[in-house]
TORLO-125814 format. One record per atom (N, C-alpha, C, O, CB): residue in one letter; atom name; x, y, z. Coordinates in steps of 0.2 Angstrom, whole numbers, always signed. Glycine has a CB too. Example, Ala and Ser with C-alpha at 12.3 -4.5 7.8 and 13.67 -1.06 7.14 Angstrom:
2
SITE   type   atom    east   north      up
SITE      A      N     +66     -28     +39
SITE      A     CA     +62     -22     +39
SITE      A      C     +66     -16     +39
SITE      A      O     +71     -17     +42
SITE      A     CB     +57     -22     +45
SITE      S      N     +64     -11     +35
SITE      S     CA     +68      -5     +36
SITE      S      C     +64      +0     +39
SITE      S      O     +67      +6     +40
SITE      S     CB     +70      -3     +29
END
This chain:
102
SITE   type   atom    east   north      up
SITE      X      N      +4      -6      +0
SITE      X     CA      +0      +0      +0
SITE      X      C      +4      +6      +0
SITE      X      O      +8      +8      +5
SITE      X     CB      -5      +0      +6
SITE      X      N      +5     +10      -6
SITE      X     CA      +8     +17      -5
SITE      X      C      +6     +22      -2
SITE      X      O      +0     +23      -4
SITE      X     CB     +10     +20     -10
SITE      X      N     +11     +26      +4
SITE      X     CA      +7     +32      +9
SITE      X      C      +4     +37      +6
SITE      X      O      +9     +40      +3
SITE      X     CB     +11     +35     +14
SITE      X      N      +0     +39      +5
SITE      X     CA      -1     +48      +4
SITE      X      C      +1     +55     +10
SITE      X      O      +3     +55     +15
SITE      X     CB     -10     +48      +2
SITE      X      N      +0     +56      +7
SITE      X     CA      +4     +65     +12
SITE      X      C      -3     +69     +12
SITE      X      O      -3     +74     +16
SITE      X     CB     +13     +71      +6
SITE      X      N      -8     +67      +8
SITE      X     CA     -12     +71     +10
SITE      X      C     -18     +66     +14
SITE      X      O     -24     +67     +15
SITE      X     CB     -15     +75      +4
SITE      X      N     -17     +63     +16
SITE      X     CA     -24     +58     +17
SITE      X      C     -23     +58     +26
SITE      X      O     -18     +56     +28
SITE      X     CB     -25     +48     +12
SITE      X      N     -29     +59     +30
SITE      X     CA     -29     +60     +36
SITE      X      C     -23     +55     +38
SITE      X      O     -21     +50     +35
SITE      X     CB     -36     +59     +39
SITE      X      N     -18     +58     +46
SITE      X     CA     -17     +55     +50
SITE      X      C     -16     +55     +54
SITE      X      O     -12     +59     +56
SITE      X     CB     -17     +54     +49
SITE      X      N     -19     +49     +57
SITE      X     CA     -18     +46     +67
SITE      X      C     -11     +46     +69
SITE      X      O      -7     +44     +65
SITE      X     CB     -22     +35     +70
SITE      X      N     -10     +47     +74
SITE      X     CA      -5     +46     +78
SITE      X      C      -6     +43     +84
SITE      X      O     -11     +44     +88
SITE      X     CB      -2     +52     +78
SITE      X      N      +0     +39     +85
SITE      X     CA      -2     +36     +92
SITE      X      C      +3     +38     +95
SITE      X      O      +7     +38     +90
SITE      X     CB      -4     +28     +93
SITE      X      N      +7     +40    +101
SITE      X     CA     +11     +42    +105
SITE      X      C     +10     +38    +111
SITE      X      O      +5     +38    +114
SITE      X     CB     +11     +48    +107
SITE      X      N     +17     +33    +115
SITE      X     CA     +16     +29    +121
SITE      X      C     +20     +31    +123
SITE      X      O     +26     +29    +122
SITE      X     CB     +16     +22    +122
SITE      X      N     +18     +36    +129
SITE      X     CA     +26     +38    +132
SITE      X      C     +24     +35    +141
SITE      X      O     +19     +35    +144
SITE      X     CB     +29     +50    +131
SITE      X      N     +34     +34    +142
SITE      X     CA     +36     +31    +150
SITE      X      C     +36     +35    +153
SITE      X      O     +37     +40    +148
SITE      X     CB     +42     +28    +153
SITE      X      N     +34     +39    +159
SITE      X     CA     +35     +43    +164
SITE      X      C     +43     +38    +169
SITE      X      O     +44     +32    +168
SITE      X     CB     +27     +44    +169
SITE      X      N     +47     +42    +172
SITE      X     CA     +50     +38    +175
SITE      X      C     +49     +39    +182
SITE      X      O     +49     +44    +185
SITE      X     CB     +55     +38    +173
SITE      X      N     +48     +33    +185
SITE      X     CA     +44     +31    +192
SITE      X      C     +48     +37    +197
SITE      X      O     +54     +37    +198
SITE      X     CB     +45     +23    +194
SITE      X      N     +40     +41    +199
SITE      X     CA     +40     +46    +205
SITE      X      C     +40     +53    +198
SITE      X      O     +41     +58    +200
SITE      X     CB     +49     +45    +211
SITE      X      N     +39     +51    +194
SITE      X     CA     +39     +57    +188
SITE      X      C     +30     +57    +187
SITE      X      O     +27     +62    +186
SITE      X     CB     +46     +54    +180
SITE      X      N     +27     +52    +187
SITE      X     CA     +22     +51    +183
SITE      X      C     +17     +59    +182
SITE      X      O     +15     +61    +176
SITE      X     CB     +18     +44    +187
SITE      X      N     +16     +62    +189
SITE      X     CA     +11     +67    +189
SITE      X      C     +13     +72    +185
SITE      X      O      +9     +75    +182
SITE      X     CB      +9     +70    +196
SITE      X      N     +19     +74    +184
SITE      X     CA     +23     +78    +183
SITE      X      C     +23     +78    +174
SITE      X      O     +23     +83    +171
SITE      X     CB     +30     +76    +187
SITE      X      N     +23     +71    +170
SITE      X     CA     +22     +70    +163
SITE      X      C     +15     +70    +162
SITE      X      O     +12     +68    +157
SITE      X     CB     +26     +65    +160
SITE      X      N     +11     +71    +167
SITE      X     CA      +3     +68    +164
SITE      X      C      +1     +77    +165
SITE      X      O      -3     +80    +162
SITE      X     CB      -3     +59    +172
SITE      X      N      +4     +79    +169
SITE      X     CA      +5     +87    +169
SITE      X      C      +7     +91    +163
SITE      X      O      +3     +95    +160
SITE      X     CB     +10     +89    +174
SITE      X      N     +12     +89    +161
SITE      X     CA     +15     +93    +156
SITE      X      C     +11     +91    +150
SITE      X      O      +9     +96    +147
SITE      X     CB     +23     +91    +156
SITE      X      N     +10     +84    +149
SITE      X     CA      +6     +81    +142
SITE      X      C      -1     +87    +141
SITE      X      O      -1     +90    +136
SITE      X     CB      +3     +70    +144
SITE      X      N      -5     +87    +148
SITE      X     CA     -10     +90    +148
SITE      X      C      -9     +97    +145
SITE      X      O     -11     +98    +139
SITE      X     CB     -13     +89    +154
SITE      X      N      -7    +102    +149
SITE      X     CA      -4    +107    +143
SITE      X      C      -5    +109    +137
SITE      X      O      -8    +114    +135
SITE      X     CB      +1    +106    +142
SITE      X      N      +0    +104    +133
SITE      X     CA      -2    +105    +127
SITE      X      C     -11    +101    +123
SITE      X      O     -12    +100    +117
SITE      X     CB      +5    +101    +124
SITE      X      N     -13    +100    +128
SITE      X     CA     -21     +97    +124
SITE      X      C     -24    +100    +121
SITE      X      O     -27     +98    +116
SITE      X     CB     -26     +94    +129
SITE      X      N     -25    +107    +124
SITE      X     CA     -29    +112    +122
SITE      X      C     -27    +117    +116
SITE      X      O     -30    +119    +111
SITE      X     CB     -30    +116    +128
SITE      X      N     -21    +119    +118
SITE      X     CA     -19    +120    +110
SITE      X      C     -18    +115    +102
SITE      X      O     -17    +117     +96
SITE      X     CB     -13    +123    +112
SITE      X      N     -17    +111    +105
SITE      X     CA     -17    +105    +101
SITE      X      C     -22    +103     +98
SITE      X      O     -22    +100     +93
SITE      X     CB     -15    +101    +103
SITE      X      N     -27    +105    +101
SITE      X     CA     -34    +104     +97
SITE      X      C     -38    +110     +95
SITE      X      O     -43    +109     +91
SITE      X     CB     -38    +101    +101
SITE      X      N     -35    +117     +98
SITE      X     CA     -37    +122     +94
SITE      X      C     -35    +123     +87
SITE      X      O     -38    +127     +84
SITE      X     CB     -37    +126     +96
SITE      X      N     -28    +119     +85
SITE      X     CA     -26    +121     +78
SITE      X      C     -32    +118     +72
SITE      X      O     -36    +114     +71
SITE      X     CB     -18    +117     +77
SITE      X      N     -30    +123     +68
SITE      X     CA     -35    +123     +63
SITE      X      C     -36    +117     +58
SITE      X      O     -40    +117     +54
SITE      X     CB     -36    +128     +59
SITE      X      N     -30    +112     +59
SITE      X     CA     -31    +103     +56
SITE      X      C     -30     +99     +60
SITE      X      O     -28     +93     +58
SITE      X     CB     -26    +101     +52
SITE      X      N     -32    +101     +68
SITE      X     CA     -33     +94     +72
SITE      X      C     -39     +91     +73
SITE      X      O     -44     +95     +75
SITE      X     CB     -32     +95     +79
SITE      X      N     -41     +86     +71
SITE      X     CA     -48     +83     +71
SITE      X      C     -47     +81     +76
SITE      X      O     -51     +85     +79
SITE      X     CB     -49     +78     +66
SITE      X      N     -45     +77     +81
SITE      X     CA     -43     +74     +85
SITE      X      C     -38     +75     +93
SITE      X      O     -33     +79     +91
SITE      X     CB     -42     +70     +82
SITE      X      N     -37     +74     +98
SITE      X     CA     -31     +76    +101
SITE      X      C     -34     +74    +109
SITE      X      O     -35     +78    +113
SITE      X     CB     -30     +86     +99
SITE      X      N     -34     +64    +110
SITE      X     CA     -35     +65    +118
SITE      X      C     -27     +63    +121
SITE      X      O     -22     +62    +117
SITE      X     CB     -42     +60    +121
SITE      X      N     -27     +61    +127
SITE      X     CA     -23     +59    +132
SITE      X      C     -26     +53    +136
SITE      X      O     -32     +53    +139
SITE      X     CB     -22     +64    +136
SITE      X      N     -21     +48    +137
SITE      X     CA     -24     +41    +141
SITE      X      C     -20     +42    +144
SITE      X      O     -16     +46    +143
SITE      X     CB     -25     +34    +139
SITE      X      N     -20     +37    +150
SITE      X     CA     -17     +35    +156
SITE      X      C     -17     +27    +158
SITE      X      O     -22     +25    +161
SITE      X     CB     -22     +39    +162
SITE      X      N     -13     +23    +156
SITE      X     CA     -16     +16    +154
SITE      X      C     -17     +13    +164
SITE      X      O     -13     +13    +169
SITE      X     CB      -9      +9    +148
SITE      X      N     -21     +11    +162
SITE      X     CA     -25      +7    +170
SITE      X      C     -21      +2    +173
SITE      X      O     -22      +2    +179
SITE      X     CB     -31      +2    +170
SITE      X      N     -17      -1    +171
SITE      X     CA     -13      -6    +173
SITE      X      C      -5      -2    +174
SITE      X      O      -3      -4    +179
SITE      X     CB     -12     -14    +168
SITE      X      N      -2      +2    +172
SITE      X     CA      +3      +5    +173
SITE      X      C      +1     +12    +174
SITE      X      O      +1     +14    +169
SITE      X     CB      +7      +5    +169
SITE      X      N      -1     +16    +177
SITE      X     CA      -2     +25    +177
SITE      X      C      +5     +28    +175
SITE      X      O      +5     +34    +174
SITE      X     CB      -4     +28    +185
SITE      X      N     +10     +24    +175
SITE      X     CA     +15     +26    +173
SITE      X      C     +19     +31    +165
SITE      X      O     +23     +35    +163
SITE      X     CB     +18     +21    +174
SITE      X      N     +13     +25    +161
SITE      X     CA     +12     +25    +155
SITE      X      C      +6     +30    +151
SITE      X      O      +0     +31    +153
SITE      X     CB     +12     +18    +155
SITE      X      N      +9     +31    +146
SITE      X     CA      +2     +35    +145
SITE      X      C      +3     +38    +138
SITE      X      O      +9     +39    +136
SITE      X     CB      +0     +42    +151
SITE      X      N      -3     +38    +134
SITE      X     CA      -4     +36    +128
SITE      X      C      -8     +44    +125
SITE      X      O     -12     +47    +129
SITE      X     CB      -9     +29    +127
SITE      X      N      -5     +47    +118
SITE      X     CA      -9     +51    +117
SITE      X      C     -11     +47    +109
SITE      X      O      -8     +42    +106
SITE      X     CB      -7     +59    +117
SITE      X      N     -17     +51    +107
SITE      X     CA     -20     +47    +101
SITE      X      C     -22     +56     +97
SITE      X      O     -26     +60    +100
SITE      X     CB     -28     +40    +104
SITE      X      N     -20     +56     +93
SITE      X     CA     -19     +63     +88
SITE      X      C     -23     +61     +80
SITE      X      O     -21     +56     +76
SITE      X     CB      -9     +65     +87
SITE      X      N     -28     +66     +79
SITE      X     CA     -28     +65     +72
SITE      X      C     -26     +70     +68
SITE      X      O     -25     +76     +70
SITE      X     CB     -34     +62     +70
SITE      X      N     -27     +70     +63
SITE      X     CA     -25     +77     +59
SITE      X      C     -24     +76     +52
SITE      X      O     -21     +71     +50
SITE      X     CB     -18     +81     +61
SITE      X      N     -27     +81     +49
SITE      X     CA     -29     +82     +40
SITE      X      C     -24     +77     +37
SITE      X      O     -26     +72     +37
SITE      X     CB     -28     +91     +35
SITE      X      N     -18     +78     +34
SITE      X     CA     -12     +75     +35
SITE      X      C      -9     +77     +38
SITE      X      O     -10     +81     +43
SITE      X     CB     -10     +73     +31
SITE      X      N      -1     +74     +36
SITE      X     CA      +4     +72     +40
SITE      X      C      +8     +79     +37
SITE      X      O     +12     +79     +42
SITE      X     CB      +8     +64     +38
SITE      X      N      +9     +83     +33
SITE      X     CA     +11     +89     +33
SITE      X      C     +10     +93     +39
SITE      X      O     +13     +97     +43
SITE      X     CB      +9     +92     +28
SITE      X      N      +2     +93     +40
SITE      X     CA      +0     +99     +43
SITE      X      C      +1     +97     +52
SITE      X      O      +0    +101     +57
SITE      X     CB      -8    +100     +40
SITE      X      N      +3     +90     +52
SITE      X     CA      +3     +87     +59
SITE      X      C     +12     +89     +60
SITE      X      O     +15     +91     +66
SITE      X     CB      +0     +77     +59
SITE      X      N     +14     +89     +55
SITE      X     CA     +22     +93     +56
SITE      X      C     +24     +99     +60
SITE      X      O     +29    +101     +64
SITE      X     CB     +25     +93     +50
SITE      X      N     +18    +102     +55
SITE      X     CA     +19    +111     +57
SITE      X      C     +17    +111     +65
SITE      X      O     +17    +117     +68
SITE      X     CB     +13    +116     +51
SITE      X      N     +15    +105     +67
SITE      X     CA     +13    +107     +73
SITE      X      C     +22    +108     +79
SITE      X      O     +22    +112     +83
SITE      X     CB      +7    +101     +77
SITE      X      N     +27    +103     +76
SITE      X     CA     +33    +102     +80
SITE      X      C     +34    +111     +79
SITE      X      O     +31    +111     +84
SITE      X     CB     +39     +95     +78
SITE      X      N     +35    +116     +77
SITE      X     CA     +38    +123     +77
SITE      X      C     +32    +127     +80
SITE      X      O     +31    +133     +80
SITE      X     CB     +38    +125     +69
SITE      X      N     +25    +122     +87
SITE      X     CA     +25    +128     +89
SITE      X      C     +26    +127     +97
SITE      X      O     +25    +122    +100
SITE      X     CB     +20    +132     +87
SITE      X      N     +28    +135    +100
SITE      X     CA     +30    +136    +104
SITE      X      C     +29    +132    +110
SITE      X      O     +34    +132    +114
SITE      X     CB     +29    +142    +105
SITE      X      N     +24    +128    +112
SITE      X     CA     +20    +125    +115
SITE      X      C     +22    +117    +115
SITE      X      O     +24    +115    +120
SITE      X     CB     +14    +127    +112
SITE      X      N     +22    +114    +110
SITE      X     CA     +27    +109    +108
SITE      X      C     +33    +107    +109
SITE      X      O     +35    +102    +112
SITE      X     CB     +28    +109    +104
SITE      X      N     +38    +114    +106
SITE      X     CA     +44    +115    +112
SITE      X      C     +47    +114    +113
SITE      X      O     +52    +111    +112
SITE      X     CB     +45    +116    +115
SITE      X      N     +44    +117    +121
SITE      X     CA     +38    +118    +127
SITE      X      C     +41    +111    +132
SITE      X      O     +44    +110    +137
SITE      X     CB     +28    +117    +124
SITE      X      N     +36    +106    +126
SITE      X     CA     +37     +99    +129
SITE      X      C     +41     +96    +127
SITE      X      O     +42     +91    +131
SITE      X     CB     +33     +96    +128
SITE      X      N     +44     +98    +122
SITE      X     CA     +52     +91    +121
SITE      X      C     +55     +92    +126
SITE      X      O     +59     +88    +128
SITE      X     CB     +58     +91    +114
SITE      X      N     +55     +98    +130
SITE      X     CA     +63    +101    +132
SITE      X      C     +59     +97    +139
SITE      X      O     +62     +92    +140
SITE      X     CB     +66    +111    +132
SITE      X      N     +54     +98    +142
SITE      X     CA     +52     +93    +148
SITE      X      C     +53     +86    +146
SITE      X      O     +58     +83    +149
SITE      X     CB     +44     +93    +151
SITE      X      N     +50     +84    +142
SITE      X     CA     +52     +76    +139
SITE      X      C     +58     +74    +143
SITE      X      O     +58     +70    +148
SITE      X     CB     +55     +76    +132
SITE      X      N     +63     +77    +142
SITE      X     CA     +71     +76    +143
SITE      X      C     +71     +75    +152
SITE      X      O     +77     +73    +154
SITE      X     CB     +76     +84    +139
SITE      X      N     +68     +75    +154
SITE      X     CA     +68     +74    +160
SITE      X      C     +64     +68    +165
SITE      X      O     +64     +66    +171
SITE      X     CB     +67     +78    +162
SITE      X      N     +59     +67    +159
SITE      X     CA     +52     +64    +162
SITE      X      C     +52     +59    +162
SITE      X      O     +50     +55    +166
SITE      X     CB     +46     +66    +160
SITE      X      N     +54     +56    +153
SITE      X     CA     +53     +51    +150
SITE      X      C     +59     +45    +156
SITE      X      O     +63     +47    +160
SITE      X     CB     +56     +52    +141
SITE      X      N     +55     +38    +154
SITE      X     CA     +60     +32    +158
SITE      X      C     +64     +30    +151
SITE      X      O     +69     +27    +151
SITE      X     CB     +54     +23    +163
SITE      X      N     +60     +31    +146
SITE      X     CA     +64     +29    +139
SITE      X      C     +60     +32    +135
SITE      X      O     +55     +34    +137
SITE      X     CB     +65     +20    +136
SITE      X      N     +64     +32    +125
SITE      X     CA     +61     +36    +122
SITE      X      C     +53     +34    +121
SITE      X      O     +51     +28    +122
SITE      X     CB     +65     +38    +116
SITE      X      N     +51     +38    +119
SITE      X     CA     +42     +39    +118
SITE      X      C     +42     +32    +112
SITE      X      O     +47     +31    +108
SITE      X     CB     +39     +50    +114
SITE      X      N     +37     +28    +111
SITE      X     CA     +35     +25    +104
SITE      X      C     +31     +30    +100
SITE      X      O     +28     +35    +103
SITE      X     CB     +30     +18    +104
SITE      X      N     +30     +31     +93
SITE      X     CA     +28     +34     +89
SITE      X      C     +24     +32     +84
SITE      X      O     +28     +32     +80
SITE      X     CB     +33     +36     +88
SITE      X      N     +20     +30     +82
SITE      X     CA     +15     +27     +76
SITE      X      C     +11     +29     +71
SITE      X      O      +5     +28     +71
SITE      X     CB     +10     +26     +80
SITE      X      N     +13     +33     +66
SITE      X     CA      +9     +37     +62
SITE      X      C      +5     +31     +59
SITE      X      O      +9     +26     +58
SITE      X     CB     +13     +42     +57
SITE      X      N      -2     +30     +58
SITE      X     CA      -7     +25     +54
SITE      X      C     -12     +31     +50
SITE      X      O     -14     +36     +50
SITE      X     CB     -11     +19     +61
SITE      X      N     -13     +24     +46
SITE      X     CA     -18     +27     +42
SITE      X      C     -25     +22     +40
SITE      X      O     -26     +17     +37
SITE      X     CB     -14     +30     +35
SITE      X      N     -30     +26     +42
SITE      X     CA     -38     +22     +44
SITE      X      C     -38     +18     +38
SITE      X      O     -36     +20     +32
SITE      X     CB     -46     +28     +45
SITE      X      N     -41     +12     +40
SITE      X     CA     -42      +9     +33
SITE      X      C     -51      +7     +33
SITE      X      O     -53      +5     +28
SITE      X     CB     -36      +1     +31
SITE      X      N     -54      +8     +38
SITE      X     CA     -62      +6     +36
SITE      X      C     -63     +13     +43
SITE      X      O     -69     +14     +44
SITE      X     CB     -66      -4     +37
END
């Protein structure tokens, strides 16, 4: 199946907190929710907390495509959050770009 660049897409994000960090990244993640979903190609934009680890926690992103989901890493807010990343994470984040098929 060949990707397109314009056709919606999901993102899945599984990022570690590292233990005694957890409130601290579920903090920082939250932050960026609201602006992330005001932009004018976010269709989508929540935050999970997985039940069997609280440590662990998932965001799920959608957007027009994958261009416009780029332009998001350049804003201020974003940032924002890599540069906390660098403290929070137990290991790097997984990453998932998919594309709906039904």
């Amino acid at each position: 199946m060949m990707y397109n660049s314009n056709e919606k897409l999901t993102v899945i994000c599984v990022l570690q907190a590292i233990k005694g960090k957890e409130d601290d990244l579920k903090n920082a993640l939250r932050e960026v929710i609201e602006p992330s979903r005001l932009e004018k190609h976010c269709i989508e934009y929540k935050l999970h907390q997985d039940r069997n680890n609280p440590a662990q926690f998932i965001l799920y992103e959608q957007w027009e495509n994958s261009d416009l989901h780029a332009e998001q890493f350049k804003k201020p807010y974003i940032c924002s959050l890599s540069t906390k990343l660098k403290t929070l994470l137990a290991k790097p984040y997984q990453i998932f770009f998919a594309s709906e098929l039904m």
